[in-house]
C-alpha positions as CSV (number, residue, x, y, z in Angstrom):
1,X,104.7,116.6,86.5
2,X,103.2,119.8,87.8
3,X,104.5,123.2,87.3
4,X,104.8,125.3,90.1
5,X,103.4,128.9,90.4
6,X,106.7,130.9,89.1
7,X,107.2,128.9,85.9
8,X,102.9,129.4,84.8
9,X,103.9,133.2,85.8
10,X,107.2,133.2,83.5
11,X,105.0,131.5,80.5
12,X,102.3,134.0,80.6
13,X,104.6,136.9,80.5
14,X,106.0,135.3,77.5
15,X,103.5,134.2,75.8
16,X,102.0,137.9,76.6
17,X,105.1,139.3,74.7
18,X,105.0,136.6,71.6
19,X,101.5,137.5,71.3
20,X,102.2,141.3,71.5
21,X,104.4,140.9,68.7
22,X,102.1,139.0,66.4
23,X,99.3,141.3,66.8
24,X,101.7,144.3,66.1
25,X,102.7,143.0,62.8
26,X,99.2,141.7,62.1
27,X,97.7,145.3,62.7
28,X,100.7,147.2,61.4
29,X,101.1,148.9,64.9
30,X,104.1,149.3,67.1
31,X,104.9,146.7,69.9
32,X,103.6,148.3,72.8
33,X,100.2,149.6,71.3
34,X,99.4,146.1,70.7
35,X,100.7,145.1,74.2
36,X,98.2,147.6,75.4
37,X,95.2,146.5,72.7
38,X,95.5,143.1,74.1
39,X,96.0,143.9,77.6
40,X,92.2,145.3,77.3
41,X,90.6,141.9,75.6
42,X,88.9,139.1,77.2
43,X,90.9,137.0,75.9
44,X,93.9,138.7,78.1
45,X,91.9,137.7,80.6
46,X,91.5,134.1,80.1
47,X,95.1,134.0,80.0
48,X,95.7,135.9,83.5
49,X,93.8,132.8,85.3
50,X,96.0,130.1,85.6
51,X,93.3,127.9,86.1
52,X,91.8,128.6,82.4
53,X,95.1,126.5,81.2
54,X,95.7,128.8,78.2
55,X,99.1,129.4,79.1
56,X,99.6,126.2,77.6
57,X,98.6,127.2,74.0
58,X,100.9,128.7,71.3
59,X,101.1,132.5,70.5
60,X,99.4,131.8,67.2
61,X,96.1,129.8,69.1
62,X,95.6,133.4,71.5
63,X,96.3,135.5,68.6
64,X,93.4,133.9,66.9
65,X,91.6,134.0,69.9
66,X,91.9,137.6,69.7
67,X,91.3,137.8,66.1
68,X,87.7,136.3,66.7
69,X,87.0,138.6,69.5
70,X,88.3,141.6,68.1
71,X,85.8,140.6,65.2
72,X,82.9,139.9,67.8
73,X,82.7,136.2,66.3
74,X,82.1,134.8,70.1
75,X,81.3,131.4,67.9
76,X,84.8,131.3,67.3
77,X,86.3,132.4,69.8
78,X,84.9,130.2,72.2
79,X,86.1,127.1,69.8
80,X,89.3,128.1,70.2
């Protein structure tokens, strides 16, 4: 089954939003402040390029992804 271009589009915009909201209660920050801390990672990145497959992932697997770079452990966040 293969998923056409506007579905991968719709899943990263959610996923863009669940992550948002996971980081803002993590870091205790409002909703669209951690939009826009996430929006400058490389992890955001990753995400952006179909082609990298995250997309598929849950919320919590980016948010750690984040986590790790946020922390500079690169280790780690390539793992994930």
């Amino acid at each position: 089954m293969t998923v056409d271009e506007n579905a991968i589009s719709f899943i990263i915009k959610v996923l863009t939003a669940n992550v948002a909201e996971e980081l803002a209660d993590i870091m205790d920050k409002p909703t669209t402040i951690a939009l826009r801390d996430f929006m400058a990672t490389k992890t955001y990145n990753v995400l952006m390029k179909p082609g990298s497959l995250l997309y598929r992932e849950s919320p919590a697997y980016v948010v750690d992804m984040v986590k790790s770079e946020m922390s500079g452990d690169w280790q780690r966040w390539l793992e994930v």
